[in-house]
Short mmCIF file of the C-alpha atoms (twelve columns), coordinates in Angstrom:
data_MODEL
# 
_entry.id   MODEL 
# 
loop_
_atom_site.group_PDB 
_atom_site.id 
_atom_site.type_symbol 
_atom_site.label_atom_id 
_atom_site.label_alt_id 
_atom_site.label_comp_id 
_atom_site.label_asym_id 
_atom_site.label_seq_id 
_atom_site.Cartn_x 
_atom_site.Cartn_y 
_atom_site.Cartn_z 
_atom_site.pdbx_PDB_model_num 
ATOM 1   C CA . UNK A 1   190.671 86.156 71.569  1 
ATOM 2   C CA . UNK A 2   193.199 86.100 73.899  1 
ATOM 3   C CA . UNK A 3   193.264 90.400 73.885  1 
ATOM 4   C CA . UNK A 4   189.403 89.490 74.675  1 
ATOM 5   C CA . UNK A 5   190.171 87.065 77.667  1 
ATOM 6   C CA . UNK A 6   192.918 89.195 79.363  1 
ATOM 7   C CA . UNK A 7   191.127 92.266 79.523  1 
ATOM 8   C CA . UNK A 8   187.849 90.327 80.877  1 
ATOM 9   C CA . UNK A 9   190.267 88.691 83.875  1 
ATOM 10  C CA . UNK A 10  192.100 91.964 84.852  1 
ATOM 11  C CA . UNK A 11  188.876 93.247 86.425  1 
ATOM 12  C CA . UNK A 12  189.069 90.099 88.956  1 
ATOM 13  C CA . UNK A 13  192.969 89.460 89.202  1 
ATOM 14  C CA . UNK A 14  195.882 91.444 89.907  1 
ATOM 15  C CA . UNK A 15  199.080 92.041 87.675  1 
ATOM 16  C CA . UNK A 16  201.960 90.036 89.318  1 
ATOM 17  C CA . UNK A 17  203.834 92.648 91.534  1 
ATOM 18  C CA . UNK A 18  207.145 91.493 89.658  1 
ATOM 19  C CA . UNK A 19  205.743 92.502 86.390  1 
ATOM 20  C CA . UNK A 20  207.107 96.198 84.477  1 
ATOM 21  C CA . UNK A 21  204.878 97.128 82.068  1 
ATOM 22  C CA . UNK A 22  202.276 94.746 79.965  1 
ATOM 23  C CA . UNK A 23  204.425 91.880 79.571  1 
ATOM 24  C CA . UNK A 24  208.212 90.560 80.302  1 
ATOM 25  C CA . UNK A 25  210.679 88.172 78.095  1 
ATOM 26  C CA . UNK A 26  211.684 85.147 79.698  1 
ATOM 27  C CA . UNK A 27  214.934 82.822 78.380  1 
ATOM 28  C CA . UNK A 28  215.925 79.815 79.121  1 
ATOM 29  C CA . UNK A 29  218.591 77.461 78.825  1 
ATOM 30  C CA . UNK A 30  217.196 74.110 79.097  1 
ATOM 31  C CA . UNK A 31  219.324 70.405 80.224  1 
ATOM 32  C CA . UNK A 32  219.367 66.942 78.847  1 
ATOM 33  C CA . UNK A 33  221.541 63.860 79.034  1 
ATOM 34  C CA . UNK A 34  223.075 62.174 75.487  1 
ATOM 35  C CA . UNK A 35  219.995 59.852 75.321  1 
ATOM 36  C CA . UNK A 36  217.850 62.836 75.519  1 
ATOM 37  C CA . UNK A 37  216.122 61.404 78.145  1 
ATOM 38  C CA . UNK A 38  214.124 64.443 79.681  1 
ATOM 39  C CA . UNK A 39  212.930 64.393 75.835  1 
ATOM 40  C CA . UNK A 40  211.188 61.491 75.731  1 
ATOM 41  C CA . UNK A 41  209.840 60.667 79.174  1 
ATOM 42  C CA . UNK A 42  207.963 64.088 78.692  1 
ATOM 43  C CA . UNK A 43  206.599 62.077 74.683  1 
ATOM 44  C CA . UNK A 44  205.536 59.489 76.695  1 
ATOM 45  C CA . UNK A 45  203.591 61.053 79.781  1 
ATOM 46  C CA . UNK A 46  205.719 59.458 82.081  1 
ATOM 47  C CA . UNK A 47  204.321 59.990 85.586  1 
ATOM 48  C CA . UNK A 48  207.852 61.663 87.590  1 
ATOM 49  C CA . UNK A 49  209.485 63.829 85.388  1 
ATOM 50  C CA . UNK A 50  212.617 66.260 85.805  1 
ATOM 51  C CA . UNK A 51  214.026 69.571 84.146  1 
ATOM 52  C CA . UNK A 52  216.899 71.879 85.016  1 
ATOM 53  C CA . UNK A 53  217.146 74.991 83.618  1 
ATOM 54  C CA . UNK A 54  218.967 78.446 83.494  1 
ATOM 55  C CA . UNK A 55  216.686 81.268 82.559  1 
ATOM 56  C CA . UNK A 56  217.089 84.897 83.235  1 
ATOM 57  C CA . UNK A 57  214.232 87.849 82.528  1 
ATOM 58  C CA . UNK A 58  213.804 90.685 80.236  1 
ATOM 59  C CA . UNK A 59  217.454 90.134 78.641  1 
ATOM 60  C CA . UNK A 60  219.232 91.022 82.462  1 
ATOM 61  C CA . UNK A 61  222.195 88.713 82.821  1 
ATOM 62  C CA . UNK A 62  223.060 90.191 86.040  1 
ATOM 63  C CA . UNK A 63  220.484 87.621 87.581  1 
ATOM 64  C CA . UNK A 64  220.722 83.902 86.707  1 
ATOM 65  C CA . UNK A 65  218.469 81.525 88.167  1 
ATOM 66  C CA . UNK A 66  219.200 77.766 88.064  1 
ATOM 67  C CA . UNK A 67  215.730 75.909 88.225  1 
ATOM 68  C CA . UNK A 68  214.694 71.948 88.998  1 
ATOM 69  C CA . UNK A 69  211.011 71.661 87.490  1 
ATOM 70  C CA . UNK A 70  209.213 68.591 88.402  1 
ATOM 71  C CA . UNK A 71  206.054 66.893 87.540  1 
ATOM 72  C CA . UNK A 72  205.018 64.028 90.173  1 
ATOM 73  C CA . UNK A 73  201.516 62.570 90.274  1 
ATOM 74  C CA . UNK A 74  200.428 65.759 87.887  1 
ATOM 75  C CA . UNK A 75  201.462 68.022 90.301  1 
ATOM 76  C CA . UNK A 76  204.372 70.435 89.293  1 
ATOM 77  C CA . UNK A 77  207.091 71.695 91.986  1 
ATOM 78  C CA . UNK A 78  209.946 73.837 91.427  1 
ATOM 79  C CA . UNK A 79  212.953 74.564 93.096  1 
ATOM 80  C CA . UNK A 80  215.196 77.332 91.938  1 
ATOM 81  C CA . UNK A 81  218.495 79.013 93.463  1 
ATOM 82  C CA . UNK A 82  220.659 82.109 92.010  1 
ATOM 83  C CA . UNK A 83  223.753 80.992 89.656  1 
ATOM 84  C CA . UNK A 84  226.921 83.363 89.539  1 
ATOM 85  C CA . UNK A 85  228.443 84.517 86.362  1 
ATOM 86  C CA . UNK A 86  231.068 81.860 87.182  1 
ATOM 87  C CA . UNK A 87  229.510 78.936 87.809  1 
ATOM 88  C CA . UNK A 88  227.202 79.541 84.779  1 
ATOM 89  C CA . UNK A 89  230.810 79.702 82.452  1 
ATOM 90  C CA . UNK A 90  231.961 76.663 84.059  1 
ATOM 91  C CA . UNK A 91  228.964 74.905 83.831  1 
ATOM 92  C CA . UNK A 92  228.992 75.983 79.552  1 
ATOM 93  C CA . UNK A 93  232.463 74.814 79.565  1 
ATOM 94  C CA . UNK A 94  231.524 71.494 80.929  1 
ATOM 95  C CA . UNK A 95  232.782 71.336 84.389  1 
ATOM 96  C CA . UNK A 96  230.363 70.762 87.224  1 
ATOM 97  C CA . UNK A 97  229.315 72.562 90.239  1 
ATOM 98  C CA . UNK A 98  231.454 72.071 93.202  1 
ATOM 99  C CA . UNK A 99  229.147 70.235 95.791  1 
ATOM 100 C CA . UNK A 100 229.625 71.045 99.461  1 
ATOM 101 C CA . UNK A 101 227.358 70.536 102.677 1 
ATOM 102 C CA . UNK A 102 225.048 73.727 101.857 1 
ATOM 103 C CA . UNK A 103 225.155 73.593 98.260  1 
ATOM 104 C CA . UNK A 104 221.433 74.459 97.417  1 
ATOM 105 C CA . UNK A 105 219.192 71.495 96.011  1 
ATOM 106 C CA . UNK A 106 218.913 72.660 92.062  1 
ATOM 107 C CA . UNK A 107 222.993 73.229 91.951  1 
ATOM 108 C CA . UNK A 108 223.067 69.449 93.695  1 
ATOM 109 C CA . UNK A 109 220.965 68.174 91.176  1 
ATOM 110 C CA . UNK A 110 222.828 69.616 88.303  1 
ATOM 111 C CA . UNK A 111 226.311 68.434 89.292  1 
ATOM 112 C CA . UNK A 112 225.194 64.853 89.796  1 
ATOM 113 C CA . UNK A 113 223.593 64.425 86.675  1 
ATOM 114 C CA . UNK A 114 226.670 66.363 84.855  1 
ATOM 115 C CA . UNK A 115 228.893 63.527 86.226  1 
ATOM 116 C CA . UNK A 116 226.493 60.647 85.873  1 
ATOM 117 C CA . UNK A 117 224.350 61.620 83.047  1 
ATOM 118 C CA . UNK A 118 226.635 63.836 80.860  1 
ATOM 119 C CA . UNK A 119 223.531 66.428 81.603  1 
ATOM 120 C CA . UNK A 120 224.647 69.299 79.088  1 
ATOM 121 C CA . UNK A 121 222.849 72.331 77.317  1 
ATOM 122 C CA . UNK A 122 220.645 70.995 74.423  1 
ATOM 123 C CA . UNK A 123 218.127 74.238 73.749  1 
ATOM 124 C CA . UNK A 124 216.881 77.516 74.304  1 
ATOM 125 C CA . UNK A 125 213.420 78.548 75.007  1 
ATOM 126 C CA . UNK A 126 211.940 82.307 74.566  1 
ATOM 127 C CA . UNK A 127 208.698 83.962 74.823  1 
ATOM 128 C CA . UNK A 128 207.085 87.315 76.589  1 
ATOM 129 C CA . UNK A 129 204.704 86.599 79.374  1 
ATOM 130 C CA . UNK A 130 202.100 89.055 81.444  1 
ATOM 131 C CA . UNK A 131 201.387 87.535 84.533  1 
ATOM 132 C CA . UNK A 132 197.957 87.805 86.852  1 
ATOM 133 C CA . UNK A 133 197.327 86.877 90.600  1 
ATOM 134 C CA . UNK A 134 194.135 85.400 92.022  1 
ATOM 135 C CA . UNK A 135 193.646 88.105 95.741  1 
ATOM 136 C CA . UNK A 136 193.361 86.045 98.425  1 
ATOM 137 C CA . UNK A 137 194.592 82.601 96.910  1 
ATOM 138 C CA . UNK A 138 197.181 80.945 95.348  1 
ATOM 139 C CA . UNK A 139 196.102 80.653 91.475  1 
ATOM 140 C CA . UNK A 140 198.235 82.597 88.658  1 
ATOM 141 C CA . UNK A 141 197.317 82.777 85.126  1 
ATOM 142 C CA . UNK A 142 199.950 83.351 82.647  1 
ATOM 143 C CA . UNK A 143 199.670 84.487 79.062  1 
ATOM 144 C CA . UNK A 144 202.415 83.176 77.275  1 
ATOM 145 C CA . UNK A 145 203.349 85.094 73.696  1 
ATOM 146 C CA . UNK A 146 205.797 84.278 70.646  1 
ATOM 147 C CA . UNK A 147 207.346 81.051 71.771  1 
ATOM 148 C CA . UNK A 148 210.076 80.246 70.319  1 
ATOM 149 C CA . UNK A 149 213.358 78.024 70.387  1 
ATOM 150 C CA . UNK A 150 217.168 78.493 69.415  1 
ATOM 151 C CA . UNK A 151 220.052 76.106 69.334  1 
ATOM 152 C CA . UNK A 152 222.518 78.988 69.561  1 
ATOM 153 C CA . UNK A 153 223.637 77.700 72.505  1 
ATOM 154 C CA . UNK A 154 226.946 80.077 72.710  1 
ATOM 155 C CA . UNK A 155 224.802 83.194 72.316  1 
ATOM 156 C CA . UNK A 156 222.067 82.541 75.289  1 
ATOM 157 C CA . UNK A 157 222.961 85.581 77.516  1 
ATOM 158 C CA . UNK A 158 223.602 87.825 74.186  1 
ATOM 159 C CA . UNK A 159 220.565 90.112 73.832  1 
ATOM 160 C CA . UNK A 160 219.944 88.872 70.050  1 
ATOM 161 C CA . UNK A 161 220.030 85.475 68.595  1 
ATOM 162 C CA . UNK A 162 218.391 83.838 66.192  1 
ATOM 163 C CA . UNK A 163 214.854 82.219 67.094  1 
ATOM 164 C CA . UNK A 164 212.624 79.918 65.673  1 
ATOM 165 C CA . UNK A 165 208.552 80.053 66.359  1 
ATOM 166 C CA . UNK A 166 206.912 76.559 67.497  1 
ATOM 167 C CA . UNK A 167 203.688 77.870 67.198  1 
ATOM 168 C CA . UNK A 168 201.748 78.648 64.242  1 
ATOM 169 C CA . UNK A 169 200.911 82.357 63.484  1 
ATOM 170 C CA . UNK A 170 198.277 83.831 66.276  1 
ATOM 171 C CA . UNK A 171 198.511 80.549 68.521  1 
ATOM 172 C CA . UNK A 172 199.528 81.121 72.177  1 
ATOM 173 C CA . UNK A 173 199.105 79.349 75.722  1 
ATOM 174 C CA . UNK A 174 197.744 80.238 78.597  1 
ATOM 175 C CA . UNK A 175 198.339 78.548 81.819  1 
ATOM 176 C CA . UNK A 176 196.307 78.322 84.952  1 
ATOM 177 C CA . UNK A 177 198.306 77.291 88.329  1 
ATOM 178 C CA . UNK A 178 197.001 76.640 91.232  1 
ATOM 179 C CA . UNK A 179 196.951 74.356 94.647  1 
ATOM 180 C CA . UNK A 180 194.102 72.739 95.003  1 
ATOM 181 C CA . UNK A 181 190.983 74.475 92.667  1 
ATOM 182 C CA . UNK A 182 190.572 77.372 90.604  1 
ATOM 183 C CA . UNK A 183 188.070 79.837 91.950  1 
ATOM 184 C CA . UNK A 184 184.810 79.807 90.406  1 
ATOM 185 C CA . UNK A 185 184.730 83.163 89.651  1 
ATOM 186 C CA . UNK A 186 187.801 82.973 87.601  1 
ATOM 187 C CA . UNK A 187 186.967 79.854 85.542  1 
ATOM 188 C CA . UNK A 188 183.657 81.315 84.816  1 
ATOM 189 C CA . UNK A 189 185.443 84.746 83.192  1 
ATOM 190 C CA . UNK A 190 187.949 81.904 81.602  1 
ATOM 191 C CA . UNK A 191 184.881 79.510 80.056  1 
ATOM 192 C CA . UNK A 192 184.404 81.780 76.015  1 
ATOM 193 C CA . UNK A 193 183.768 78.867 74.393  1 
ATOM 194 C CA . UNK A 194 187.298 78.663 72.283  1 
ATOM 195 C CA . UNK A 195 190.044 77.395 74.590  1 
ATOM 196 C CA . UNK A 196 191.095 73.952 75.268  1 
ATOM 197 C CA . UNK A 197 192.723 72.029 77.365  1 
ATOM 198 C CA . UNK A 198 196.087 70.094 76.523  1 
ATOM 199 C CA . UNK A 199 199.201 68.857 78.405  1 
ATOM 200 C CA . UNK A 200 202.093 71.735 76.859  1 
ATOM 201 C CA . UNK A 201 205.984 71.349 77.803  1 
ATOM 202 C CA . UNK A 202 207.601 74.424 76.078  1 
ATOM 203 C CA . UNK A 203 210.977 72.580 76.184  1 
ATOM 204 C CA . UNK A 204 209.942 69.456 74.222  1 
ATOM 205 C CA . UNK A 205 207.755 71.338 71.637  1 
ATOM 206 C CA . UNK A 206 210.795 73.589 70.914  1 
ATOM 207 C CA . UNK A 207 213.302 70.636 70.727  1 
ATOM 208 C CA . UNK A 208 210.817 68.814 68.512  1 
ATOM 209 C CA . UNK A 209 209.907 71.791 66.291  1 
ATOM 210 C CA . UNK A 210 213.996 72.509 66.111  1 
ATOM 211 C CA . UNK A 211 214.283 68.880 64.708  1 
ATOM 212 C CA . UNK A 212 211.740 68.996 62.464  1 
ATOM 213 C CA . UNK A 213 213.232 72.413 60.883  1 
ATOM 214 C CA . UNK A 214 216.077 70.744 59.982  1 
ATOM 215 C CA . UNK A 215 218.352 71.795 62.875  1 
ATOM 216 C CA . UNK A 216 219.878 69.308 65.061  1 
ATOM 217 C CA . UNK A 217 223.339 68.452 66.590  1 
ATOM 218 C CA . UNK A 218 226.055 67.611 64.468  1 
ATOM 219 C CA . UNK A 219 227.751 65.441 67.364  1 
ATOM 220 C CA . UNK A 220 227.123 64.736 70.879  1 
ATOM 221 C CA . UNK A 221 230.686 65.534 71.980  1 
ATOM 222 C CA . UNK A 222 230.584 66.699 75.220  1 
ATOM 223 C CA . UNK A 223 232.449 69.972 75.574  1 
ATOM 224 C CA . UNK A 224 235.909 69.385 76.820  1 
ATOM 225 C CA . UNK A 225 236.509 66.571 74.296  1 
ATOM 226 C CA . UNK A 226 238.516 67.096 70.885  1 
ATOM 227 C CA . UNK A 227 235.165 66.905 69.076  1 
ATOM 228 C CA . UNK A 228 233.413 70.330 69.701  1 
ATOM 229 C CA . UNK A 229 229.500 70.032 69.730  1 
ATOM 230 C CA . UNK A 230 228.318 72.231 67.087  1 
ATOM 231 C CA . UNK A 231 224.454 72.668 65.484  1 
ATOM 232 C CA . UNK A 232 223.188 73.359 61.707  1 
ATOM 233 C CA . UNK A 233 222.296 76.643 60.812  1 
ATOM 234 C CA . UNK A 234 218.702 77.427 60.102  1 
# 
């Protein structure tokens, strides 16, 4: 179905112009506080909601991109800046981001809530994504492929790690974006009878899923401490 739906929308939209090939991997490094807050505002629908994030594309460290994703009023706006090599080991070894006058927004964010939150790593996200444009507008579909979460934390920027699917076998998500409707012409193409709609966060699904497998932290020592944080194995 989904091989069905892609090929009927890439006679009306356009392949994102940052997209190689069919598809590209995207991994991230998701943030939560010890109360795993982020966690359970996102169980509970709560209306403002908050993610930071490291993620970097088709397994090239050389680019890091720190990321704020927020949902306010059901409306999702994100913020991103670039993150050296540096920062990124300091911010795995627990220190915070130094904070000066033009410090971007996302690093701001991050440092706070590392001093007042104890914000640390808690979970990795990975799937392969082929991205279309809507000409003329601002509406992107996304086709989002072999989902999957880690809690080897150590090993995000190493090209292999191992990866659990959230999904079950030949279930994937598509996502629609756009600022204020979708054109008709692409909902029409979309409408086959066998999609639905559902509120998805990749992050918590992945944390859950982890949980349920069995894997979960085996203390929330913040790195730094004597007590190292550590996970199970799977």
């Amino acid at each position: 179905m989904l091989v069905l739906l892609e090929h009927r929308l890439r006679g009306l939209l356009q392949r994102d112009a940052h997209q190689k090939g069919e598809s590209y991997r995207i991994r991230s490094l998701y943030f939560d506080d010890m109360r795993s807050s982020g966690l359970f505002q996102n169980e509970e629908g709560e209306d403002h909601r908050l993610k930071l994030r490291v993620r970097f594309y088709d397994l090239d460290t050389s680019y890091l991109l720190l990321e704020v994703k927020e949902k306010v009023h059901g409306f999702t706006v994100k913020d991103g800046c670039p993150l050296s090599m540096e920062q990124f080991e300091q911010i795995m070894a627990g220190i915070p981001p130094r904070i000066q006058r033009d410090t971007p927004r996302p690093l701001v964010l991050l440092g706070v809530r590392m001093r007042t939150e104890q914000l640390r790593p808690v979970v990795i996200v990975e799937y392969f994504r082929s991205a279309y444009t809507y000409p003329g507008g601002n509406t992107r579909v996304t086709f989002d492929r072999n989902i999957a979460g880690s809690l080897e934390l150590d090993r995000f920027l190493e090209p292999r790690l191992s990866l659990r699917p959230i999904l079950p076998p030949g279930k994937h998500l598509i996502e629609v974006k756009f600022d204020d409707r979708m054109p008709g012409e692409a909902a029409q193409l979309m409408e086959i009878g066998r999609l639905y709609r559902t509120a998805f966060s990749k992050y918590a699904l992945c944390r859950q899923a982890l949980l349920d497998q069995g894997a979960f932290p085996l203390t929330l020592a913040w790195p730094g401490t004597k007590k190292k944080e550590g996970f199970t194995a799977l």
